[in-house]
C-alpha positions as CSV (number, residue, x, y, z in Angstrom):
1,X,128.1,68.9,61.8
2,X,124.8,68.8,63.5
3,X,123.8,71.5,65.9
4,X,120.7,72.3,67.7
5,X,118.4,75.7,67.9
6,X,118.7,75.1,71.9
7,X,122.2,75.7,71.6
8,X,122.7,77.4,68.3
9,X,120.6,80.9,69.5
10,X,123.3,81.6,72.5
11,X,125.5,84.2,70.8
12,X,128.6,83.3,73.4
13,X,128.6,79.5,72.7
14,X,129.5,77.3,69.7
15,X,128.9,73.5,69.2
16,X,128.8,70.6,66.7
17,X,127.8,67.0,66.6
18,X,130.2,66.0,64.1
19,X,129.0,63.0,62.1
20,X,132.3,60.7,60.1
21,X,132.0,63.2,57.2
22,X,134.7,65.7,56.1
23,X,138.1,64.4,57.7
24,X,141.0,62.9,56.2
25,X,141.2,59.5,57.3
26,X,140.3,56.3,54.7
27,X,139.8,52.9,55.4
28,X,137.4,51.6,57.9
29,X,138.6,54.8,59.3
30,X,136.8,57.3,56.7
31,X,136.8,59.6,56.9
32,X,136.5,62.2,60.8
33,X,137.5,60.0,62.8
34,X,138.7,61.7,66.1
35,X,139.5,58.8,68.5
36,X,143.4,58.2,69.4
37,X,141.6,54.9,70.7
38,X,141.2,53.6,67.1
39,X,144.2,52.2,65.1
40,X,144.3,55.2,62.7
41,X,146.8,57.2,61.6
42,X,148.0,59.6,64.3
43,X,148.6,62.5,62.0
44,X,145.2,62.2,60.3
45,X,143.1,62.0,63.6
46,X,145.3,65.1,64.9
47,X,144.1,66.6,61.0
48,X,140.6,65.6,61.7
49,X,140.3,67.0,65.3
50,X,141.6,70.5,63.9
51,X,139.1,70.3,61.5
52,X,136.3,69.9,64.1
53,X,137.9,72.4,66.5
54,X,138.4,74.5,63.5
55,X,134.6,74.3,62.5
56,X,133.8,76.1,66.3
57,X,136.3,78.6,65.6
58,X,139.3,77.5,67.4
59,X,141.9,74.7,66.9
60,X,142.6,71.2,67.2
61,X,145.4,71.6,70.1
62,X,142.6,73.6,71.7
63,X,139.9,70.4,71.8
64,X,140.3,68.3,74.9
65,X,138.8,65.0,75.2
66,X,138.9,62.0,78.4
67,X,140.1,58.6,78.5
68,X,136.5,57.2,78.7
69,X,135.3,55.0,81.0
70,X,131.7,54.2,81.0
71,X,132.2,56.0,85.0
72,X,130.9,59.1,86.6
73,X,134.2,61.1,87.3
74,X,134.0,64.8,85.9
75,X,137.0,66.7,85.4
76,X,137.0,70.7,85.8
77,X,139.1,71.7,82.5
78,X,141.3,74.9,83.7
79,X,144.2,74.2,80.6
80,X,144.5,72.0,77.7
81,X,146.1,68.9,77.5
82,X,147.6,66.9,75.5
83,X,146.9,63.4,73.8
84,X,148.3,60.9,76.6
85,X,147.5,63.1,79.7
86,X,144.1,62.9,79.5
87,X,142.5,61.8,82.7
88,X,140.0,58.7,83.1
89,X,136.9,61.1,83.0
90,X,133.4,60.8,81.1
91,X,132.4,64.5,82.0
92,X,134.1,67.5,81.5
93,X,132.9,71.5,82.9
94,X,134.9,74.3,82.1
95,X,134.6,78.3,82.4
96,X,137.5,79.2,80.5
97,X,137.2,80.4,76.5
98,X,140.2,79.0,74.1
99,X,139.3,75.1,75.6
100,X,136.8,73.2,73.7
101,X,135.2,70.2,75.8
102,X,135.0,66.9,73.5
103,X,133.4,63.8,73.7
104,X,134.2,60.6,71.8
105,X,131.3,58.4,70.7
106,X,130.6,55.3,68.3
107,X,126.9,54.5,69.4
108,X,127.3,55.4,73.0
109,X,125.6,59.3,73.5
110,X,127.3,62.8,74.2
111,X,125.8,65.5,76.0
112,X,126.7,69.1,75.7
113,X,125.1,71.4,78.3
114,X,126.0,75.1,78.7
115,X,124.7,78.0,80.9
116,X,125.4,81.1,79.2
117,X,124.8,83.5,81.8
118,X,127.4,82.5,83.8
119,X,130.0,81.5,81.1
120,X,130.2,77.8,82.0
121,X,129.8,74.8,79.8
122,X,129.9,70.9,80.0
123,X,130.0,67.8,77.9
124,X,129.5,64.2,79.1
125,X,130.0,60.6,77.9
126,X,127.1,58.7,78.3
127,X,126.6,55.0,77.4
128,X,123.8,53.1,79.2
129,X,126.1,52.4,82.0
130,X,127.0,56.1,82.5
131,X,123.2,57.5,82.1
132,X,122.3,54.5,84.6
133,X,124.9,55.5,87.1
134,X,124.4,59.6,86.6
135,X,127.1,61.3,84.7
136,X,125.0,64.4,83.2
137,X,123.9,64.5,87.2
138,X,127.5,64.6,88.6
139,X,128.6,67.2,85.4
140,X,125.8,69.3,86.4
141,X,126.9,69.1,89.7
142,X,130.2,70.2,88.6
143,X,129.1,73.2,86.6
144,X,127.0,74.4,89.6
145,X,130.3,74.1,91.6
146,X,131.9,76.6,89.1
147,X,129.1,79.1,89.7
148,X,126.3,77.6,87.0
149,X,122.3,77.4,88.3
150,X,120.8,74.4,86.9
151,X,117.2,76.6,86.0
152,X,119.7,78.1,83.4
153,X,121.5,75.0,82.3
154,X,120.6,74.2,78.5
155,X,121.4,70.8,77.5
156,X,121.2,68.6,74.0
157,X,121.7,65.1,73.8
158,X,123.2,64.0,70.0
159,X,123.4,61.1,67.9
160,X,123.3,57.9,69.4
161,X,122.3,54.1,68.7
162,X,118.7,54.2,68.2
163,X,115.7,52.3,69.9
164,X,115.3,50.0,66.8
165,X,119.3,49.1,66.7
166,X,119.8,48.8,70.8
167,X,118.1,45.1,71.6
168,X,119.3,44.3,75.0
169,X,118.8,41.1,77.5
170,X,116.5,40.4,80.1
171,X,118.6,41.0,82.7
172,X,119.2,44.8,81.2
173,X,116.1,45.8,81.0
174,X,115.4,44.5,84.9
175,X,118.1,46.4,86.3
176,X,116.2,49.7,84.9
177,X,112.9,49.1,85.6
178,X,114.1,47.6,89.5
179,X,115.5,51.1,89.9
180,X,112.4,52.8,88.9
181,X,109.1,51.5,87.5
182,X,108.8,54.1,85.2
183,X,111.6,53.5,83.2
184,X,110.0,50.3,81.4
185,X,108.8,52.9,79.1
186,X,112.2,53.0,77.5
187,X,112.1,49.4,76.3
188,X,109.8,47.9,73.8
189,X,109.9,44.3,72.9
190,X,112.0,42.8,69.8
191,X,111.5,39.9,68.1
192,X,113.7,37.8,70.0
193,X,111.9,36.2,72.7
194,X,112.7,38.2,75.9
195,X,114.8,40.7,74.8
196,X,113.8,44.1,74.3
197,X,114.4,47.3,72.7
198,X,116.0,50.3,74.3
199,X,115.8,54.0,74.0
200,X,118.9,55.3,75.4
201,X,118.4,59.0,73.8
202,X,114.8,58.4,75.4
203,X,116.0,57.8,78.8
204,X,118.7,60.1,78.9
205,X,116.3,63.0,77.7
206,X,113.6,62.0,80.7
207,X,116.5,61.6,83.1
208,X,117.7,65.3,82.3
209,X,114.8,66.9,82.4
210,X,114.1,65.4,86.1
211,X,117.5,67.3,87.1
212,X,115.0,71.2,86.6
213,X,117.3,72.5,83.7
214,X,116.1,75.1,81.1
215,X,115.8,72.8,78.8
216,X,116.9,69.8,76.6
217,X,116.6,68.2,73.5
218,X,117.8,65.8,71.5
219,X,118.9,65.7,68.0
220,X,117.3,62.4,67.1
221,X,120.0,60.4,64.9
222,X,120.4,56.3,65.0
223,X,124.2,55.7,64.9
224,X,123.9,52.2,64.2
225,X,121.6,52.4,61.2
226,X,123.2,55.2,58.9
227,X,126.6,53.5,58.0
228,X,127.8,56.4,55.6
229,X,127.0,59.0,58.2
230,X,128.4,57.6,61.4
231,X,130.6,55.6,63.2
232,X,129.0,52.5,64.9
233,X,130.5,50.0,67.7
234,X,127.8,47.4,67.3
235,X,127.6,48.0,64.0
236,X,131.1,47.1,63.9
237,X,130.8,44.4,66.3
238,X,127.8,42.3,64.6
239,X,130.1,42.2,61.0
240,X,132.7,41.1,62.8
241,X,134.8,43.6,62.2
242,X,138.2,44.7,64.5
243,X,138.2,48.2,64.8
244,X,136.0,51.7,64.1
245,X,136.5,55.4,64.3
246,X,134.9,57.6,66.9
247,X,133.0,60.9,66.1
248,X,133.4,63.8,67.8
249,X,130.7,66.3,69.7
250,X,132.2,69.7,70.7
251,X,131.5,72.8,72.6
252,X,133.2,76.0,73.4
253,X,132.7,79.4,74.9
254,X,132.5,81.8,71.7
């Protein structure tokens, strides 16, 4: 589990960045892997989730997670529920204790954002299409809507695919910069012609900090290039394989 000293020094909030270390699962699958998505065993992703729920001090019926979407909906989290109900949702706010917020990634990158003061706390999915369209702006927006002040807002951004594993096409990198100029600092070139590079932890970090929070960081990790640490989607893709687990990022009110 990875953590971060932004989050780590509030007393009344716990949170992990679980890597694919620690669970129960084998196969392709070893060995966290927390997705329902994934063609693993049902019983061992339910065994891993407790274990990562279990790590923050509650338990695994406790961790609620979205059916993903690469979208901007935010759901406010007043009671758990189960695998199957979950709605189509890439953000999640809550200000009730006993309900830890999850987010499912394989490369794409998870936020976790909390404002302690007021006992509220958030976690988002963000892919590039979801940090392009705003879904840490719309989850902030739902945390202010449940009484948080964005000047008190701490958020950390966790491992995603890194700037040297993320090449992208042409016409990627000019939907960015046609939004805003600045953002062709996020992309370097590659070796292929006229792709490029891209920085999503980068962008996302830049893109937060424009929102007036108390703070963010990032924890720094390339999904894609440690294979015995994380689960990867492109890593998966480019070998051809069929299938890959997901890793989980959590938080809850302590």
């Amino acid at each position: 589990m990875i953590s971060t000293a932004l989050l780590a020094e509030l007393p009344h909030v716990r949170h992990g960045f679980f890597t694919r270390e620690g669970g129960v699962s084998g196969g392709i699958f070893a060995s966290l892997n927390c997705g329902y998505g994934s063609g693993d065993d049902r019983a061992a992703i339910a065994e891993n989730r407790d274990i990562a729920a279990r790590a923050l001090g509650r338990s695994g019926p406790e961790l609620v997670t979205g059916y993903q979407v690469h979208g901007t909906e935010v759901a406010t989290v007043e009671r758990v529920w189960l695998p199957g109900d979950q709605p189509r949702v890439d953000g999640m706010v809550t200000d009730r204790k006993g309900i830890v917020l999850g987010i499912l990634t394989a490369d794409c990158a998870p936020v976790l954002l909390v404002d302690e003061t007021r006992g509220v706390i958030g976690a988002a999915h963000a892919g590039w299409k979801g940090a392009f369209a705003g879904i840490v702006d719309a989850t902030v927006a739902a945390m202010e809507r449940l009484g948080a002040e964005r000047r008190r807002i701490r958020a950390a951004v966790g491992p995603c695919i890194g700037r040297d594993s993320y090449e992208v096409g042409p016409e990627f990198r000019a939907r960015f910069v046609a939004e805003d100029a600045a953002n062709a600092a996020w992309f370097r070139p590659s070796a292929r012609g006229a792709h490029a590079l891209f920085d999503l932890a980068g962008y996302l970090q830049a893109r937060i900090a424009a929102l007036g929070l108390a703070g963010v960081t990032a924890t720094g990790q390339d999904t894609a290039a440690e294979t015995g640490r994380f689960f990867s989607y492109r890593r998966t893709c480019l070998a051809g394989g069929a299938d890959y687990g997901r890793m989980v990022s959590a938080i809850t009110l302590a």
